[in-house]
VEXDREN-2710 file (C-alpha; in Angstrom, 1 decimal):
% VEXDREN-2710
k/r/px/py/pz
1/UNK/-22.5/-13.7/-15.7
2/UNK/-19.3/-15.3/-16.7
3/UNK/-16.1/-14.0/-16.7
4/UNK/-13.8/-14.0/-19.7
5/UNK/-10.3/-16.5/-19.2
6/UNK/-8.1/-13.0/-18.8
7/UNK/-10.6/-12.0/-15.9
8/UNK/-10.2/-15.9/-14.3
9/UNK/-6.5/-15.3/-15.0
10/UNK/-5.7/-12.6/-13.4
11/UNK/-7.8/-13.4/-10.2
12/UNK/-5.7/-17.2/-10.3
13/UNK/-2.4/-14.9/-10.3
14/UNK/-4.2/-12.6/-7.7
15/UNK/-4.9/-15.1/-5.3
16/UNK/-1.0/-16.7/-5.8
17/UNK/0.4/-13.6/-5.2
18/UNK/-1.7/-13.0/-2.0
19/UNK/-0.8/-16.0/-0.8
20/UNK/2.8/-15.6/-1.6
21/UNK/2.1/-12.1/0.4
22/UNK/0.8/-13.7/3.2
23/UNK/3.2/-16.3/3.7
24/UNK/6.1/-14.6/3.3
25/UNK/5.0/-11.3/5.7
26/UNK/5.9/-12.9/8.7
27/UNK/9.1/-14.1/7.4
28/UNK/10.2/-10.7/6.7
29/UNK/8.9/-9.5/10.4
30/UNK/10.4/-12.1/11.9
31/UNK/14.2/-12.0/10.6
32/UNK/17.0/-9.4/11.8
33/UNK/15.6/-5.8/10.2
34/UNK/18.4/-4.6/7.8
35/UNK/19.8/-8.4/7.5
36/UNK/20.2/-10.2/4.1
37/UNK/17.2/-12.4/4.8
38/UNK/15.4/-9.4/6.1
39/UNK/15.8/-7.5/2.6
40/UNK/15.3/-10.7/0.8
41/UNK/12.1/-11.6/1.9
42/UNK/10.9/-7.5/2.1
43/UNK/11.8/-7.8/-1.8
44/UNK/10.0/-10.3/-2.2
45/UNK/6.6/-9.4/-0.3
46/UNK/6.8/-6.2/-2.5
47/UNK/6.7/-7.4/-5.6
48/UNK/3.9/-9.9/-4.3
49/UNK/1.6/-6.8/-3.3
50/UNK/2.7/-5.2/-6.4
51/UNK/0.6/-8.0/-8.2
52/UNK/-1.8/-8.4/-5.7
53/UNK/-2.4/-4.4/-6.2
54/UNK/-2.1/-4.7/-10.2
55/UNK/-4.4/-7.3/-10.4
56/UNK/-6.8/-6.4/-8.0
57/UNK/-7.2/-2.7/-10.0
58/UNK/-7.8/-4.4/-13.1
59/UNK/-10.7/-6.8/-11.7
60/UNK/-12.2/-3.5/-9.9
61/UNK/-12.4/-1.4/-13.3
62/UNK/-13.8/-5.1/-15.2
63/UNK/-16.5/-5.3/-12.8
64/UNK/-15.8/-2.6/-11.2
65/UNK/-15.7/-2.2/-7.7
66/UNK/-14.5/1.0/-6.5
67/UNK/-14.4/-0.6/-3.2
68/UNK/-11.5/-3.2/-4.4
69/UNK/-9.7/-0.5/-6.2
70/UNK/-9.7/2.0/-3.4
71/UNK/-7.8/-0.8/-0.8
72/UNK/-5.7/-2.0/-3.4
73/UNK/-4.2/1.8/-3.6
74/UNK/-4.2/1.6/0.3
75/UNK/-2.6/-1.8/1.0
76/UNK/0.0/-1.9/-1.9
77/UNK/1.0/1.8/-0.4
78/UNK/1.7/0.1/3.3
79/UNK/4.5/-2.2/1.5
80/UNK/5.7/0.6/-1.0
81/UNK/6.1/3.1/2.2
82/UNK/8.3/0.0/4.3
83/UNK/9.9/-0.6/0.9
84/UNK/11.2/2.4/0.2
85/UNK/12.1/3.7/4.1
86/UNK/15.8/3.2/3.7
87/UNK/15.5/5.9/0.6
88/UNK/14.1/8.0/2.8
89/UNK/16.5/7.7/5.7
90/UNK/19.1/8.9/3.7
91/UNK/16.9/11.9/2.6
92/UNK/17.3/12.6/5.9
93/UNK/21.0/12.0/6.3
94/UNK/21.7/14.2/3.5
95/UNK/21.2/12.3/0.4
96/UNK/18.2/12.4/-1.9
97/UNK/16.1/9.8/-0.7
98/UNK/12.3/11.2/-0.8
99/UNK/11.4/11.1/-4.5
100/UNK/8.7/12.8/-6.3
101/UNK/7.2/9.0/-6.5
102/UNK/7.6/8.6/-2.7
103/UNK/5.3/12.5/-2.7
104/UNK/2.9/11.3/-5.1
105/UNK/2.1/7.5/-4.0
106/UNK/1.8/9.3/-0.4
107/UNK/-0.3/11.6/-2.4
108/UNK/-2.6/9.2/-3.9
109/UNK/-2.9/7.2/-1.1
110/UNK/-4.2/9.9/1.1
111/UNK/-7.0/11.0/-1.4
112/UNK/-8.1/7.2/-2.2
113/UNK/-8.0/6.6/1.9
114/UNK/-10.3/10.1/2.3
115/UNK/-12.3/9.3/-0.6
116/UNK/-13.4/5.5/0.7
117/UNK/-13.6/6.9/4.4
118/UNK/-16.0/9.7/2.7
119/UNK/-18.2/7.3/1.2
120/UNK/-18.4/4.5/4.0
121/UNK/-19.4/7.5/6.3
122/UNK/-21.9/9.3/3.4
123/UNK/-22.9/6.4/0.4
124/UNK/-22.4/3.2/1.7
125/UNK/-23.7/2.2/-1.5
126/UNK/-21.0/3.1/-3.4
127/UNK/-18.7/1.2/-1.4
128/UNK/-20.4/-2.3/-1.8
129/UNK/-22.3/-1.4/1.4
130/UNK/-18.9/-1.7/3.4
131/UNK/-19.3/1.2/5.1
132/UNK/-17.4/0.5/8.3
133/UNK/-14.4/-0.9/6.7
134/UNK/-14.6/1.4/4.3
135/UNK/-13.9/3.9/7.2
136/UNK/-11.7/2.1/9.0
137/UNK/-9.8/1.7/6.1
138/UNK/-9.5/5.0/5.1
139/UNK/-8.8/6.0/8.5
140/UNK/-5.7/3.6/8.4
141/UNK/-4.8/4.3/5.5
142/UNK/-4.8/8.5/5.7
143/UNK/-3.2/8.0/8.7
144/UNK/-0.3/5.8/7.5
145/UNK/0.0/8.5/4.4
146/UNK/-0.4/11.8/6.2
147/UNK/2.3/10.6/8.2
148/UNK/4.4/10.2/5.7
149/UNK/3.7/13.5/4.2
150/UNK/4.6/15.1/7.2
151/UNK/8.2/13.7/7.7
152/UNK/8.7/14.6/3.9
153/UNK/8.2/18.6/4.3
154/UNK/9.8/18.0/8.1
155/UNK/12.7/16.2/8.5
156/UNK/14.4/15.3/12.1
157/UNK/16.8/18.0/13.1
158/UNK/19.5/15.7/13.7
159/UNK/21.2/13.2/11.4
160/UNK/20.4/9.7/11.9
161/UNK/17.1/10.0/14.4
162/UNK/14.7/9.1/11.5
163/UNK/12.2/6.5/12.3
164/UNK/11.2/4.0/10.4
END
């Protein structure tokens, strides 16, 4: 089976952006967290993932492969969460910083991570037969959410002692 230009489209603009992702990762890890080149490359490996995430949920409903769309809801969430901490900081600090989207992509990442964990662990088959990442996956990725749903409905006490 062939696919269509669009499909071979968006996987060339899939790949570029996961590259871009890749390379520029470490770059935002490895500069001064909060600095100008710290923000600039964070930006930048956002909007990267965003694609990557995009793309990768229109290839999974083409072929589809609920497998493909479940980690693309799971790994764009990682960069949205680091993204969007500062928002949330000043949540707790006072401001309004945790959003209704902040609730719902936490939301929607937790139910995608339970639902491939649930089907590695019960039909594999469902999963491409990746049962094991499927569940490790999830695991991370429930973990990383419920996490987040917890410091939403409890912030810290005192001002200023939010992690990141």
């Amino acid at each position: 089976m062939h696919d269509p230009l669009w499909m071979r489209a968006f996987l060339t603009v899939h790949v570029a952006a996961g590259a871009g992702a890749f390379v520029l990762a470490p770059l935002a890890l490895v500069t001064a967290k909060g600095g100008k080149a710290h923000r600039r490359w964070g930006r930048i490996y956002f909007w990267c993932m965003a694609v990557v995430a995009a793309t990768a949920l229109v290839m999974a409903a083409w072929r589809p492969i609920l497998f493909l769309a479940l980690v693309a809801i799971f790994s764009f969430y990682a960069a949205f969460a680091a993204y969007r901490v500062l928002g949330q900081k000043a949540a707790w600090n006072g401001a309004q910083g945790v959003r209704p989207l902040d609730w719902a992509a936490a939301i929607l990442c937790f139910a995608a991570s339970a639902i491939m964990a649930g089907l590695g662990a019960l039909r594999p088959h469902l999963v491409q037969n990746l049962g094991i990442p499927a569940m490790v996956f999830g695991a991370i990725g429930m973990r990383i959410s419920g996490r987040d749903l917890w410091r939403f409905s409890h912030p810290p006490a005192e001002r200023h002692t939010a992690a990141a």
